[in-house]
C-alpha positions as CSV (number, residue, x, y, z in Angstrom):
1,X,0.0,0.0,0.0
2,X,3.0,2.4,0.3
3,X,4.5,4.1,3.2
4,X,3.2,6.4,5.8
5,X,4.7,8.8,8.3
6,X,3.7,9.6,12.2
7,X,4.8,12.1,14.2
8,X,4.9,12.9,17.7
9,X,5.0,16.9,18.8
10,X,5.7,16.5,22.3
11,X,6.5,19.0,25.0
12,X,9.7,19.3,24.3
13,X,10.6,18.0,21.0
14,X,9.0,16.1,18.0
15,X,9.9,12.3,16.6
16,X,8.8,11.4,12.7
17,X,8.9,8.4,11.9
18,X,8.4,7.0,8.6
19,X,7.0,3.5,8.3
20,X,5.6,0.6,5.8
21,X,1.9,1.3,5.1
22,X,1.1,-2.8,5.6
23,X,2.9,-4.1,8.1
24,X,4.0,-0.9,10.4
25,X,8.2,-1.9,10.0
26,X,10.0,1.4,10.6
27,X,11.8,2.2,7.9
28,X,13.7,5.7,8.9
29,X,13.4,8.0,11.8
30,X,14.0,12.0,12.7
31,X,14.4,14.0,15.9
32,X,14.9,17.3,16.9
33,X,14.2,19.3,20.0
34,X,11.5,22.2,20.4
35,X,12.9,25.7,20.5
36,X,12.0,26.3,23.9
37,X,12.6,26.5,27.4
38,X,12.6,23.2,28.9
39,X,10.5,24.4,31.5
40,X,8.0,26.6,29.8
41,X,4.8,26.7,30.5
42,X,4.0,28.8,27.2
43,X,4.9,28.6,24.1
44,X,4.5,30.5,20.6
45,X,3.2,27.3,18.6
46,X,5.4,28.5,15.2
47,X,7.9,26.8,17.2
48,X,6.2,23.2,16.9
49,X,6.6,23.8,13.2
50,X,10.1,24.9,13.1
51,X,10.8,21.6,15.1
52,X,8.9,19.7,12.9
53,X,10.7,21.1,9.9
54,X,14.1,20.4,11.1
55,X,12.7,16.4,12.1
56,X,11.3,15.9,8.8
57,X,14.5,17.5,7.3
58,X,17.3,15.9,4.3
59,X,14.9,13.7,2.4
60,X,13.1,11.9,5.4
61,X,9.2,12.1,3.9
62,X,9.8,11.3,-0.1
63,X,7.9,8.9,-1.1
64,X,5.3,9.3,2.0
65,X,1.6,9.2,1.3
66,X,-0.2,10.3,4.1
67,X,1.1,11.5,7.4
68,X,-0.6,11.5,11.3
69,X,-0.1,13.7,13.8
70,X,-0.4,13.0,17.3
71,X,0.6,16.1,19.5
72,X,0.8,17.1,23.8
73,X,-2.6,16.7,25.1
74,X,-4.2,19.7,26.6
75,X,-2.4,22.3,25.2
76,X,-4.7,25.4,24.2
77,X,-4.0,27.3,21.0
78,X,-6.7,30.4,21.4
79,X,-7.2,32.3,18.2
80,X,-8.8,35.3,17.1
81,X,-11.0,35.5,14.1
82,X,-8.1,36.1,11.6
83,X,-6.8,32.9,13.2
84,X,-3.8,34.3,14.7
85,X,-3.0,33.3,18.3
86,X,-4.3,36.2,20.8
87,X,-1.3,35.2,23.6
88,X,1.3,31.9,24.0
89,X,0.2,28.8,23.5
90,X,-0.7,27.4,27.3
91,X,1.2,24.2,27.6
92,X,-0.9,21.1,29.0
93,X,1.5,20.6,31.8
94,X,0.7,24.9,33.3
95,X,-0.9,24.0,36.9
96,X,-1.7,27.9,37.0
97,X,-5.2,26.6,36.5
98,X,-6.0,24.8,39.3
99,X,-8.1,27.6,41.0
100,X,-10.2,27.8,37.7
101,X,-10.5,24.5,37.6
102,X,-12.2,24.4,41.2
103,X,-14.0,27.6,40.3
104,X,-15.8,25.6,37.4
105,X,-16.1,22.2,39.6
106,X,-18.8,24.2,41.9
107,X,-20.6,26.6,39.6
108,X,-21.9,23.8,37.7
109,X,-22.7,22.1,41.2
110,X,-19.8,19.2,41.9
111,X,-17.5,17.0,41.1
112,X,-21.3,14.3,40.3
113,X,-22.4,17.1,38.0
114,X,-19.2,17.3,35.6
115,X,-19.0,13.4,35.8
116,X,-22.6,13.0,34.0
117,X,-21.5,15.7,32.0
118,X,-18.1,15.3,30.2
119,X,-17.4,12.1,32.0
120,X,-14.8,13.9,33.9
121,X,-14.0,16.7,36.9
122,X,-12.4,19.2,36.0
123,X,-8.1,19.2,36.3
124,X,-5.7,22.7,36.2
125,X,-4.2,20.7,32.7
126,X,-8.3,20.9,31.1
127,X,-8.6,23.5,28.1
128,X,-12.1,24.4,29.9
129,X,-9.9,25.0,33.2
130,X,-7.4,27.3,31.4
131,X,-10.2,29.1,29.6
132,X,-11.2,30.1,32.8
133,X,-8.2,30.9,33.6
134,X,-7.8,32.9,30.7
135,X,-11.1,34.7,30.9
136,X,-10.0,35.3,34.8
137,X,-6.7,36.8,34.3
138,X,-6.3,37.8,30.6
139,X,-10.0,39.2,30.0
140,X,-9.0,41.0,26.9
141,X,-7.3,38.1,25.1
142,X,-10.0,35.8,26.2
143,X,-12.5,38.4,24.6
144,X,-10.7,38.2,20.9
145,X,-10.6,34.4,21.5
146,X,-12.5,33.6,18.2
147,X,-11.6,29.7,17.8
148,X,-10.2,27.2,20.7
149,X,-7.5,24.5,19.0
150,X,-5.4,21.7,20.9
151,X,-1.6,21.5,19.6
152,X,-2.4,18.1,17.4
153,X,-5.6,20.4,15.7
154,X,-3.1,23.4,15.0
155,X,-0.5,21.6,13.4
156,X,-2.7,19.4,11.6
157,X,-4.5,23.0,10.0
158,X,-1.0,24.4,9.5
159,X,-0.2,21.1,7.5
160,X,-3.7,21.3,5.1
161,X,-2.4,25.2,4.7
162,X,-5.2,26.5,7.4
163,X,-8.2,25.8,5.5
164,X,-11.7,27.2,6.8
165,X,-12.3,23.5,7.9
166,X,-11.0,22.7,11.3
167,X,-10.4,19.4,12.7
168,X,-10.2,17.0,15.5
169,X,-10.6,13.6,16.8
170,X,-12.6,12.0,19.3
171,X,-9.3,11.1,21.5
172,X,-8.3,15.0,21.7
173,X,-11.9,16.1,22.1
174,X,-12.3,13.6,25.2
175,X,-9.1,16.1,26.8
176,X,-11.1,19.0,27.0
177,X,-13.4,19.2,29.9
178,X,-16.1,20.2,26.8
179,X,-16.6,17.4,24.8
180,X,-18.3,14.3,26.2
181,X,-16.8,10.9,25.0
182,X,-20.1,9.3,26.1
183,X,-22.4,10.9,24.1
184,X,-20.0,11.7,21.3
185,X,-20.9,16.3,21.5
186,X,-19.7,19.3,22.5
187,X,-21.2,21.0,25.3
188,X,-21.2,24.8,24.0
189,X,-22.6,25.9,27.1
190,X,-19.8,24.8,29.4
191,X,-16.9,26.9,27.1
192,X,-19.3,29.4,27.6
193,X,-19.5,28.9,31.5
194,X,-15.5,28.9,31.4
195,X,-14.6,31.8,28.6
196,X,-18.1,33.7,29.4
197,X,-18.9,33.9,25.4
198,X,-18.8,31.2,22.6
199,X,-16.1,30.1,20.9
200,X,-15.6,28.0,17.2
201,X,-14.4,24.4,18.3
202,X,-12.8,22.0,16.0
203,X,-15.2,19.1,13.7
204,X,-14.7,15.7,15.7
205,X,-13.4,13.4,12.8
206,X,-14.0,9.4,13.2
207,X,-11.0,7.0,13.6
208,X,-10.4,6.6,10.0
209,X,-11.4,9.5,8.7
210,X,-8.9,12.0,6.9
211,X,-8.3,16.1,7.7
212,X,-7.7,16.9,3.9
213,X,-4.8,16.5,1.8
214,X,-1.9,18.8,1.7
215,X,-1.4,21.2,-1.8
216,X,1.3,18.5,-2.8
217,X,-1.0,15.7,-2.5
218,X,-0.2,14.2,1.0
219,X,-3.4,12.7,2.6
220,X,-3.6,14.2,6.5
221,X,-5.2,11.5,9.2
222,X,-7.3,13.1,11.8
223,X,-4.6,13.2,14.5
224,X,-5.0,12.3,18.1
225,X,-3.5,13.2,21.5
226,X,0.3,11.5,22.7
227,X,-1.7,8.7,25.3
228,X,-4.2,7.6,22.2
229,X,-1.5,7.6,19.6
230,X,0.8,5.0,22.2
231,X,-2.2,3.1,23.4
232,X,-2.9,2.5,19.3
233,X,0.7,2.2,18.9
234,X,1.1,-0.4,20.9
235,X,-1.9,-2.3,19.5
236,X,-3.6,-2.4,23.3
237,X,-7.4,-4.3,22.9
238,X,-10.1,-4.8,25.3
239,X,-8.9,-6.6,28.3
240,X,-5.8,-5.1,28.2
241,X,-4.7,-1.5,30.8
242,X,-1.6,0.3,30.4
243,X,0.1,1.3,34.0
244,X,2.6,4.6,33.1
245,X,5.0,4.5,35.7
246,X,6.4,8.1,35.4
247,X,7.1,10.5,39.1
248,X,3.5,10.0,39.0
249,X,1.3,7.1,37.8
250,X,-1.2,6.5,35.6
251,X,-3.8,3.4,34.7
252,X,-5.9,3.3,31.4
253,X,-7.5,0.5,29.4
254,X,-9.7,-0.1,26.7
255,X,-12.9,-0.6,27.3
256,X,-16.2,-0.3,24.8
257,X,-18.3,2.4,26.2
258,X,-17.4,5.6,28.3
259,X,-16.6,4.1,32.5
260,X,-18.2,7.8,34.0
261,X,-17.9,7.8,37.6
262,X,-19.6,10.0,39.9
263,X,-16.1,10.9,42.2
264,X,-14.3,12.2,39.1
265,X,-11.7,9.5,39.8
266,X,-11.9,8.3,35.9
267,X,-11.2,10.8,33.1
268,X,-13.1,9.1,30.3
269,X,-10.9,9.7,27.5
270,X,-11.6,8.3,23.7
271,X,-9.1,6.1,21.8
272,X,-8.2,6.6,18.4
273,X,-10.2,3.1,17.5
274,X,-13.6,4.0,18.2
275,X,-13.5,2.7,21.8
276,X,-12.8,4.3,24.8
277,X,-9.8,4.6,26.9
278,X,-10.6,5.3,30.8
279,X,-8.0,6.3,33.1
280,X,-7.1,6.6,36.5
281,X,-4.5,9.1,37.6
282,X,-2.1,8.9,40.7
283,X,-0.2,11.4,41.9
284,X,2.7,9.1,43.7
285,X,4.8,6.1,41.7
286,X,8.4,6.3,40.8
287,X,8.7,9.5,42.7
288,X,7.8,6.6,46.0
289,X,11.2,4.5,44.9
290,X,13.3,7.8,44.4
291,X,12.6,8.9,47.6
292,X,13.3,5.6,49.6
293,X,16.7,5.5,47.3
294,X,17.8,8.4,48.5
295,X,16.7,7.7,52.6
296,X,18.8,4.6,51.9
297,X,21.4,6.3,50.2
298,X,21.3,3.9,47.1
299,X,22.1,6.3,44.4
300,X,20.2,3.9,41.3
301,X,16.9,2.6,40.9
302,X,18.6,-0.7,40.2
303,X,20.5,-0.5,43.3
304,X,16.8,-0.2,45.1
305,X,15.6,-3.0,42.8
306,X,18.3,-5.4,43.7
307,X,18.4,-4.6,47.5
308,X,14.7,-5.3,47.2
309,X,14.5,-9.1,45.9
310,X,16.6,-9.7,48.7
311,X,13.6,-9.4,50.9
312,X,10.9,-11.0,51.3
313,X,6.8,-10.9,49.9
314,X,5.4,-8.5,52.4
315,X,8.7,-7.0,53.4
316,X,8.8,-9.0,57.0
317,X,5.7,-7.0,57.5
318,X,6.5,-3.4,56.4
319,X,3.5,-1.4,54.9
320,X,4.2,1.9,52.8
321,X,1.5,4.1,51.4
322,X,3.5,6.4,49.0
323,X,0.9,9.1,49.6
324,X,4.1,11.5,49.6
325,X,2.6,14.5,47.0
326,X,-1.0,13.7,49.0
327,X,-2.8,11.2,46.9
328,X,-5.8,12.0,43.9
329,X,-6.5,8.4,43.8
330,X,-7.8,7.4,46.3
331,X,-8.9,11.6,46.8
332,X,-6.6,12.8,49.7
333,X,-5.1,15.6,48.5
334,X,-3.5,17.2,51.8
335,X,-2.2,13.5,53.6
336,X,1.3,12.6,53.6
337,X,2.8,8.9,52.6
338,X,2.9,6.6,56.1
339,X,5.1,3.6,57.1
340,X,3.6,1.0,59.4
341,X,4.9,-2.3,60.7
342,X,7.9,-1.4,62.2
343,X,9.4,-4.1,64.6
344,X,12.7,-4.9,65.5
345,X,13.3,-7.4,62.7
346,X,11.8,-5.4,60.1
347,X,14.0,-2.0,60.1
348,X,16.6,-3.5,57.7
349,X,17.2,-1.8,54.4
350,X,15.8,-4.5,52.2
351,X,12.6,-4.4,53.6
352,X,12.0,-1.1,53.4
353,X,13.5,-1.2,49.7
354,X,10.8,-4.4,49.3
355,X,8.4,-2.0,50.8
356,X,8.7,1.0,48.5
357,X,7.9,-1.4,45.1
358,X,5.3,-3.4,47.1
359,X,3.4,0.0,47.9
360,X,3.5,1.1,44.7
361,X,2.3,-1.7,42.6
362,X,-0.3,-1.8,46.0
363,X,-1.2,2.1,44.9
364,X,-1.3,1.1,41.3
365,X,-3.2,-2.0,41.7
366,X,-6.0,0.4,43.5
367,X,-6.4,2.4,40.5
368,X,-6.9,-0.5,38.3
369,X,-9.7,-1.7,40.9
370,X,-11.3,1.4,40.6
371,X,-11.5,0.5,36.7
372,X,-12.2,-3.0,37.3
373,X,-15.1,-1.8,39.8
374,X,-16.9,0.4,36.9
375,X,-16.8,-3.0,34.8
376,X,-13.4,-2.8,32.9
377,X,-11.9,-5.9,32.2
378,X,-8.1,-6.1,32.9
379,X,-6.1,-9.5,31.5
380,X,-3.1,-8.4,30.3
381,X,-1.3,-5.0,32.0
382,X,1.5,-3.1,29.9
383,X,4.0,-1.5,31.9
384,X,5.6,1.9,30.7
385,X,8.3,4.0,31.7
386,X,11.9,3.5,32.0
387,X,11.1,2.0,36.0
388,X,9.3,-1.2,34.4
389,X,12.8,-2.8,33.0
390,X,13.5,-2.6,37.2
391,X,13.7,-6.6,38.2
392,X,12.0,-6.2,41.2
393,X,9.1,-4.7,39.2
394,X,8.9,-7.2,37.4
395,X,9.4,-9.7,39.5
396,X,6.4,-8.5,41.7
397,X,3.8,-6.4,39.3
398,X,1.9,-9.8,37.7
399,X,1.4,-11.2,41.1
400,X,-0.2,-7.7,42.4
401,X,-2.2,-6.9,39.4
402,X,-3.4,-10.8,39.3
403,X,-2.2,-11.0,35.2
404,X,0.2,-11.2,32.7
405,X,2.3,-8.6,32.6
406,X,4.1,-7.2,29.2
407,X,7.5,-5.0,29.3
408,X,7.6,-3.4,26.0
409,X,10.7,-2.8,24.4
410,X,11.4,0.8,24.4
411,X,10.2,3.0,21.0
412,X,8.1,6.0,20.4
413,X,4.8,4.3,20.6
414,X,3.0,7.7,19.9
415,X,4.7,8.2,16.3
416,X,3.9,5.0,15.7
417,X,0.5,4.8,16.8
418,X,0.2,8.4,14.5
419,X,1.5,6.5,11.4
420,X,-0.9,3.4,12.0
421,X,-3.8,6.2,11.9
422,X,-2.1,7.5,8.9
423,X,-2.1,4.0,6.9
424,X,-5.8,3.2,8.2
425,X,-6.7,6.7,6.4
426,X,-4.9,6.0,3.6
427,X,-6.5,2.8,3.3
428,X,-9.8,3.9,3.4
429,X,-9.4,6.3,1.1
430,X,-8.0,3.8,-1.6
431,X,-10.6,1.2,-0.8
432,X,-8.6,-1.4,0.8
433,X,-9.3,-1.3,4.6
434,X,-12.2,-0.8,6.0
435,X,-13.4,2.1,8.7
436,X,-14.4,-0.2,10.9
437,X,-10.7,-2.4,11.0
438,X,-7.3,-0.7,11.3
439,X,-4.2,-2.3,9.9
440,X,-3.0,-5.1,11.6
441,X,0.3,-3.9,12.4
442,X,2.7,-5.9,14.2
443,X,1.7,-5.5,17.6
444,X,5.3,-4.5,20.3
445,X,7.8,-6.3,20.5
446,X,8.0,-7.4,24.6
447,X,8.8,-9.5,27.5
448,X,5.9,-11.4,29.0
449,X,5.4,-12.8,32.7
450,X,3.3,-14.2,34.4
451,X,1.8,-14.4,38.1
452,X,2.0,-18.2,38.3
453,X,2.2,-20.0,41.0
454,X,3.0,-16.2,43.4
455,X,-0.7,-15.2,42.4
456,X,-1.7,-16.2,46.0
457,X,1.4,-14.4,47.4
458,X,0.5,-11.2,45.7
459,X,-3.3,-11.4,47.1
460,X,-1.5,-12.0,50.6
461,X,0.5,-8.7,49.7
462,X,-2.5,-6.8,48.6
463,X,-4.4,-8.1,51.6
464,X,-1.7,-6.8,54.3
465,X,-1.8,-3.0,52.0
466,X,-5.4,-2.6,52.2
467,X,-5.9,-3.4,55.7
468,X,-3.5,-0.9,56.6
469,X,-4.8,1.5,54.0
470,X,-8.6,1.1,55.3
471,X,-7.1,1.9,59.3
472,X,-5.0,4.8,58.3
473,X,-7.4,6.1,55.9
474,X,-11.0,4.4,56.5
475,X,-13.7,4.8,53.6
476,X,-10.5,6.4,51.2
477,X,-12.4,4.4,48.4
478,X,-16.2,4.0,49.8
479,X,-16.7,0.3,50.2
480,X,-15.8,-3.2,48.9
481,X,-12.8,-1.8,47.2
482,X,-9.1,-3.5,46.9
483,X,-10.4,-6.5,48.3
C-alpha cells in the first residue's frame, strides 16, 4: 500500500517516523528538540513547526503518502477571528489553572455534575480549566478568543495550509473538559460557562477519517493526543490496561463504552479506535522509589531494585502508602505517605526497599480496581516507563495486578501509533481497509510474565496493603474496594 509517516510533537521535542503502510516496520526516523525552554509553560506554537521542519529535514518524507499527527494533550491554542494566536500557547502541563478548575467544579454544582456531563472533573491541565483561567486573568485576550485549537488540531490545520475547515478527533476532544466521550458532543454551554462567550471548536473526525490532503498531495489523518496515539501504537485491545509508571502514575484501558464515575476519579478519554480509553491518575509512583533510594542512600533505581528481591513478599511485614505528594487516587489531597509495621526485625534496608515497590504496585493496583469496579476488564497490563525494565518490578507487578504482565521494548509508541492512523486513512481512502478495521500492524515487541504459581502471594500482599490503608485512611475508596 505504500508508506506512511507519524509524528509525535511533544513538550519538548517532535519524533517522525516513517513506516511501511502494511505491516507498520519502521523504515527511517528524525528528531529534533523544540525551540523552547525546557521548562516553559508557554509557548509560541510557530515553534512546533520549526521543530517539525528540522525532524522531517534531508529527504526523510519522499515517497510518503499520508502522514498522522499526534501532538501534547491539553495544550490550548486560542485564536482570534483572523486565526492568529491572541497570547502563547498554554502548555498542557501549566498548573496555573488549578483555581479555575475548582471555580468551574462548583458553579456547575460538583464533582457528580461534571462526571454526568463530560465524564470527567475538572483538572488545572483541562482546556475548559485554562479558559477560565484565561477569561479570569487575561479578560482582553480571552474576549478576541475567536476559535479554541489543541496543539495536534493546530498543526494538523497548519499542515492542510489553514483551510476554513477545522479538525479533531474524538481522543483529543475527550481532553477538553467540553466534549463528552459518552455521548459523542460538544457541550457549547460549558466553554461558555468557562470563557463567558462562545467560541468556534474543531469538527470531531472518526477514527479513519482524513483532515484533507496537503497542496502536494499528502493525505492528513485526523490526528489524536500522545496517550491515544501510544495506546494505538502499541496495539492495546479490550482486556488489556496500560500502568505509566512516570514521578506520577497512571492506569488506562480499553474498554467499549465511556466508565463515568460520579467521584471524578476516571477521566473518560476516547481512543483513536472507536472505543474508549478510561484512566485513573495517581499522583505518587516512581517519585515513591526515588525517595526511599535516596533515605537509603542507594544512588540507582537498580540499586533499590536489587536490594529489594533480597527481601521478602510482604517485606517482613513493612507497609508503605506512598501518599508522599497527597494522593488523587484514592482523593486525599492534603495526607502525607505513612510507614507502618515497624518491629525490631523489620528495620533493615531490604525491607523497606521491598516496601517502597510493594506500595506502589499496591497504589497502582487500586487504581486499576477502581476501573475494574466500573466494569473494565483487565487481563493483560502493559508497563511503561523506564522503571518497568526494574527486576523487582517485574518480578512483583503480575502477582499484584493478578495477570500477565508485558514489558515493552522501548520505542516512540506515539509516532507509531500516529502512522498506523495515517495508513488506516490512507487505506480507506484507496478502498482497501475498511473504517471499521485498522491495519493489523505488528503489535510491540515485549517480554511477557506471568503471576503463576505467586498469584496467592500477591493477594496476601494486597491483603496486608489494604488493611492498613482502610485503618490509616477508613472509607479512602467507599466500600468493597481492593479487596
Amino acid at each position: 500500500m505504500g508508506i506512511v509517516a507519524g509524528l509525535d510533537s511533544s513538550s519538548g521535542f517532535t519524533r517522525v517516523v516513517v513506516c511501511d503502510a502494511d505491516t507498520g516496520a519502521v523504515l527511517r526516523q528524525g528528531y529534533a528538540a523544540h525551540p523552547v525552554e525546557p521548562k516553559a509553560t508557554e509557548v509560541d506554537p510557530q515553534a512546533w513547526l520549526l521543530s517539525l521542519g528540522e525532524a522531517a529535514s534531508g529527504g526523510l518524507l519522499e515517497g510518503v503518502q499520508a502522514i498522522g499527527v499526534a501532538a501534547q494533550q491539553h495544550g490550548m491554542v486560542a485564536l482570534d477571528r483572523q486565526g492568529n494566536p491572541v497570547r502563547p500557547a498554554l502548555v498542557g502541563n501549566d498548573k496555573r489553572a488549578q483555581v479555575a478548575a475548582a471555580d468551574l467544579v462548583d458553579a456547575l454544582g460538583g464533582r457528580h455534575a461534571w462526571a454526568e456531563a463530560v465524564g470527567s472533573v475538572p483538572q488545572s491541565s483541562q482546556l475548559v480549566a485554562k479558559l477560565r483561567w484565561l477569561a479570569r486573568t487575561e479578560p482582553e485576550a480571552a474576549q478576541r478568543t475567536a476559535l479554541v485549537l489543541q496543539p495536534h488540531d493546530w498543526l494538523v490545520w497548519q499542515l492542510l495550509g489553514r483551510p476554513a475547515r477545522r479538525t479533531t478527533d474524538r481522543g483529543g476532544a475527550s481532553g477538553t473538559g467540553y466534549w463528552s466521550a459518552r455521548t459523542g458532543a460538544y457541550r457549547p454551554d460549558l466553554v461558555e460557562l468557562a470563557l463567558g462567550h462562545q467560541a468556534a471548536l474543531p469538527e470531531v473526525l472518526g477514527p479513519a477519517d482524513a483532515a484533507g490532503t496537503t497542496p502536494e498531495g499528502l493525505l492528513i489523518s485526523a490526528g489524536t493526543g500522545e496517550t491515544m496515539a501510544a495506546a494505538f501504537g502499541l496495539g492495546v485491545a479490550v482486556g488489556d490496561a496500560v500502568v505509566s509508571l512516570g514521578a506520577s502514575g497512571s492506569v488506562m484501558a480499553v474498554h467499549h463504552e465511556a466508565a463515568a464515575d460520579p467521584s471524578g476519579m476516571i477521566t473518560s478519554f476516547a481512543d483513536a479506535t472507536g472505543m474508549h480509553l478510561p484512566v485513573v491518575h495517581t499522583l505518587n509512583a516512581v517519585r515513591a522509589l526515588r525517595g526511599t533510594a535516596e533515605l537509603l542512600g542507594t544512588a540507582e533505581l537498580a540499586e533499590l531494585s536489587e536490594l529489594a528481591l533480597k527481601s521478602t513478599p510482604g517485606s517482613s511485614g513493612l507497609v508503605f502508602l506512598p501518599y508522599l505528594e497527597g494522593e488523587r487516587t484514592p482523593q486525599l489531597p492534603h495526607t502525607a505517605g505513612t510507614l507502618t509495621g515497624l518491629r525490631r526485625e523489620s528495620m533493615k534496608p531490604e525491607h523497606l526497599a521491598r516496601a517502597a515497590f510493594e506500595g506502589m504496585l499496591c497504589s497502582l493496583a487500586d487504581a486499576m480496581d477502581v476501573l475494574r469496579g466500573r466494569g473494565v476488564e483487565v487481563r493483560r497490563v502493559f508497563l511503561l516507563g523506564a522503571a518497568a525494565e526494574l527486576p523487582a518490578v517485574q518480578a512483583l507487578a503480575p502477582a499484584i495486578f493478578g495477570a500477565q504482565v508485558v514489558v515493552p521494548q522501548p520505542a516512540d509508541y506515539t509516532a507509531i501509533g500516529a502512522a498506523r492512523q495515517a495508513a488506516w486513512a490512507l487505506g480507506v481512502s484507496q478502498g482497501s481497509l475498511s473504517p471499521h478495521t485498522p491495519p493489523a500492524w505488528q503489535g510491540a515487541a515485549a517480554q511477557v510474565f506471568e503471576p503463576g504459581e505467586d498469584a496467592a502471594v500477591g493477594t496476601a500482599v494486597r491483603q496486608q496493603y489494604t488493611a492498613t490503608r482502610e485503618q490509616i485512611h477508613p472509607g479512602a475508596f467507599g466500600h468493597g474496594h481492593g479487596s
